[in-house]
N, C-alpha and C positions, 0 to 999 in steps of 0.2 A: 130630657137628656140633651147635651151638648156635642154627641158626637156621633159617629158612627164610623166604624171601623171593615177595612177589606185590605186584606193581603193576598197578593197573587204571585206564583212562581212563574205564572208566562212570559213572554219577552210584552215591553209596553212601550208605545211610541208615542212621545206628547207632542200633538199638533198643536194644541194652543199656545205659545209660547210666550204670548204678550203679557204677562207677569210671572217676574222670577224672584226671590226674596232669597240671598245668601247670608249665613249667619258663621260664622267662625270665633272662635276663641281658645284658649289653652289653660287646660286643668280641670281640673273640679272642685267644690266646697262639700262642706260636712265631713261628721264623724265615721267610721264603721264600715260597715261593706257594702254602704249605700252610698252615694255620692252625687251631687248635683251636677250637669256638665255647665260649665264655663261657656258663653257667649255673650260676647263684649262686642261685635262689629255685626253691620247690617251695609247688605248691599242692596242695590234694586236695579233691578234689568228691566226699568218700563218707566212711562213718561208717567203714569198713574199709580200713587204709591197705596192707593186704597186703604190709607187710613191704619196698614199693619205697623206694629213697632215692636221695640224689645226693650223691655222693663223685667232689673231683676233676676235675668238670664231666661227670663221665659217671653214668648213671642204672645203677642196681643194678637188676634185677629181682625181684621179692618171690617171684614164684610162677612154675613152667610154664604157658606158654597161648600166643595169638595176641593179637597189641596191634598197635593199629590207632595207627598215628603221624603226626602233621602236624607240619611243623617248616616256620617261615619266618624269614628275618634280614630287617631295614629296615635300608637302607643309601641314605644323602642320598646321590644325584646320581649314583647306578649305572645308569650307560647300558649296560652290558653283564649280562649274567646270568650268573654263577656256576654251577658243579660244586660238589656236598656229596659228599665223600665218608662213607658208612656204618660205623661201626666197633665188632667186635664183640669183648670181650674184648680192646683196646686193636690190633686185629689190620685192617685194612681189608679189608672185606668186597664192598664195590659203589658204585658211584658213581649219584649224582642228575645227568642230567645236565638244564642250560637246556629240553632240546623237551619234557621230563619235567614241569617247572613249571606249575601253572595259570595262571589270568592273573593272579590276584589276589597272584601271588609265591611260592604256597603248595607244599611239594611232600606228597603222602602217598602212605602204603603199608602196606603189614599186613606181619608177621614174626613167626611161632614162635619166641620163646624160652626156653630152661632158666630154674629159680630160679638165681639169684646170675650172671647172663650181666650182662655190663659195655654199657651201648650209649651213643656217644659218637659227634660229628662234628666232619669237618674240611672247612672251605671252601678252595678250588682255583680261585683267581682266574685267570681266561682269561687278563687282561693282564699276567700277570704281576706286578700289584700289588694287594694286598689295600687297600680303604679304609679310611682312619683316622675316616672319620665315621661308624661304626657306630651306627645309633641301640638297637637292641635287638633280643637273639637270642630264639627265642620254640617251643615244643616243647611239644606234648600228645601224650601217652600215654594208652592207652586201653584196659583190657583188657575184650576181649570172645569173647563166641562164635561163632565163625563161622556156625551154625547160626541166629543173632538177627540177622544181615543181610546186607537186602535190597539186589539193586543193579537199578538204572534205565540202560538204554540211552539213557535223554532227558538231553541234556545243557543 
């Protein structure tokens, strides 16, 4: 297995902050009421780029660890809230669904992955139609130590 999965609705404070990986782009590819999201740019908040990249629209993994990940899409005039589906190794692993979301649009989770695991998502429009006003897809990666945080039951 390449991964391991934990979602938690507690408030979570990441002390370790010495690698940040920012991914953004706008739109999606494919047919139907699956879709791939668009990321085209990478940023990195550290002198040490650990070897992660983005090929493809999907993010490489540089190293074995736990990466704490936020991913949000801005979509003009989405009265409904979308399913992300999670994908590991080009392979669909789990789904994000809407009650999962914060308020702020945001979804996050932690995941254990191997060096070189592929992580990629695909939106799963409820209505059956993806928006063509996508304003920008948006993903930070964050590799940390589980040991370095702390979570808050205050929400």
């Amino acid at each position: 297995m390449n991964f391991a999965y934990a979602q938690n609705t507690a408030k979570c404070e990441i002390i370790d902050k010495k690698s940040i990986y920012s991914f953004s782009g706008i739109g999606y590819e494919g047919e139907g009421i699956r879709k791939k999201n668009i990321f085209s740019e990478l940023s990195i908040e550290s002198t040490n780029t650990e070897g992660i990249f983005l090929k493809d629209n999907e993010i490489i993994m540089g190293k074995e660890g736990t990466y704490r990940i936020i991913l949000s899409s801005v979509i003009k005039d989405n009265k409904t809230r979308d399913k992300y589906a999670v994908n590991i190794n080009s392979k669909e692993v789990f789904e994000l669904n809407p009650q999962d979301m914060l308020p702020t649009g945001v979804f996050f989770f932690q995941m254990y992955l191997k060096k070189g695991a592929s992580l990629g998502f695909t939106m799963i429009k409820n209505n059956g139609k993806i928006s063509s006003s996508v304003e920008s897809n948006y993903l930070k990666v964050l590799f940390t130590d589980p040991k370095l945080i702390a979570y808050s039951e205050h929400h």
